[in-house]
C-alpha positions as a printed NumPy array, in Angstrom:
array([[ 72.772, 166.746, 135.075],
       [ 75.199, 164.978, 137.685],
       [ 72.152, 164.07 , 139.468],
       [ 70.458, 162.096, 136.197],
       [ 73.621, 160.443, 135.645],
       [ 74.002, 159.48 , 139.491],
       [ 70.437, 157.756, 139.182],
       [ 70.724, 156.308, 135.833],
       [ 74.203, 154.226, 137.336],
       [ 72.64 , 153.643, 140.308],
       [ 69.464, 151.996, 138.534],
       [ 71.783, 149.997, 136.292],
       [ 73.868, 148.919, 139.451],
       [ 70.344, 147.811, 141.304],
       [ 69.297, 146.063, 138.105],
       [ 72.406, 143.976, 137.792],
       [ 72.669, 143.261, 141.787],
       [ 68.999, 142.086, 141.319],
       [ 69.957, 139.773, 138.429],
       [ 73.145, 138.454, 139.93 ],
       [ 70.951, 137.497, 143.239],
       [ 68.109, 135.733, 141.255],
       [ 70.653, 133.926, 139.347],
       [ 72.186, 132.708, 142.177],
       [ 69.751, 131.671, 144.226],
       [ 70.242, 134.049, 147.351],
       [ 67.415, 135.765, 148.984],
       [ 67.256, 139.317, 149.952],
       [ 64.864, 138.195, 152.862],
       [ 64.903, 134.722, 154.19 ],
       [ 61.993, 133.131, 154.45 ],
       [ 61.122, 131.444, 157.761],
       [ 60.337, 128.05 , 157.425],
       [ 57.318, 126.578, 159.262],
       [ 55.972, 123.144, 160.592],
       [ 53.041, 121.644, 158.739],
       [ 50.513, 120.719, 160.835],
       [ 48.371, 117.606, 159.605],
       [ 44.845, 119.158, 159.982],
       [ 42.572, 117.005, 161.572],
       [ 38.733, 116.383, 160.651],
       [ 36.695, 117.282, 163.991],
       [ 38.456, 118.077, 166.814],
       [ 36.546, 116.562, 169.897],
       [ 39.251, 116.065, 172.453],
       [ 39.89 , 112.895, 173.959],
       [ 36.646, 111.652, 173.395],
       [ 36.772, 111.065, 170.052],
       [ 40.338, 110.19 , 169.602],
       [ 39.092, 107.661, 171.544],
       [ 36.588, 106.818, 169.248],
       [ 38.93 , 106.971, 166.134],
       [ 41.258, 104.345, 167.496],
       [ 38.649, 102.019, 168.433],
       [ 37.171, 102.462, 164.596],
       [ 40.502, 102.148, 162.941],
       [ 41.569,  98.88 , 161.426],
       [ 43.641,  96.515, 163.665],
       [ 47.641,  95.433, 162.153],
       [ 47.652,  92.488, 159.884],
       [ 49.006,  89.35 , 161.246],
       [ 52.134,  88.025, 160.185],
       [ 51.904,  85.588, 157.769],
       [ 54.22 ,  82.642, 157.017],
       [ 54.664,  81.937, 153.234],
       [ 55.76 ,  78.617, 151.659],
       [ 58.945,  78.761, 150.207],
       [ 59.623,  78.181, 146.083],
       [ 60.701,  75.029, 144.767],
       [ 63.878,  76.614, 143.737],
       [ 64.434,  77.991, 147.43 ],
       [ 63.484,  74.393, 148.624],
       [ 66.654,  72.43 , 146.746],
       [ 68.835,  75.335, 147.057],
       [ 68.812,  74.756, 151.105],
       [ 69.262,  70.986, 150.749],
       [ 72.139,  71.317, 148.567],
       [ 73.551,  74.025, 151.477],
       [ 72.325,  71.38 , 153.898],
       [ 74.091,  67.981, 152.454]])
């Protein structure tokens, strides 16, 4: 009998500590965190990262835009 009641409480108990973890978040086990690695497509060595740089598209050049009307008279006004 003192041996039902013993595991009945103690389930109850391990119930409720289970609860009050997930509710707050906390793990019983952490969990290890790991890099990602970005998986490349074929890896040929240096050859062919060789290759991929010299197929890859070059930077854009900087462009010089015109400025707006509005822009235009509000630096003259600065200006005079």
């Amino acid at each position: 009998m003192a041996d039902l009641i013993k595991e009945l409480v103690s389930g109850v108990v391990d119930s409720a500590l289970k609860e009050i973890l997930k509710k707050t978040g906390a793990r019983r086990t952490a969990t290890k965190r790991t890099k990602r690695r970005t998986r490349k497509a074929a890896s040929g060595g240096l050859l062919a990262e060789i290759i991929e740089t010299a197929v890859r598209k070059p930077a854009k050049k900087q462009v010089s835009r015109r400025r707006t009307a509005a822009a235009r008279s509000k630096l003259r006004r600065r200006s005079s």
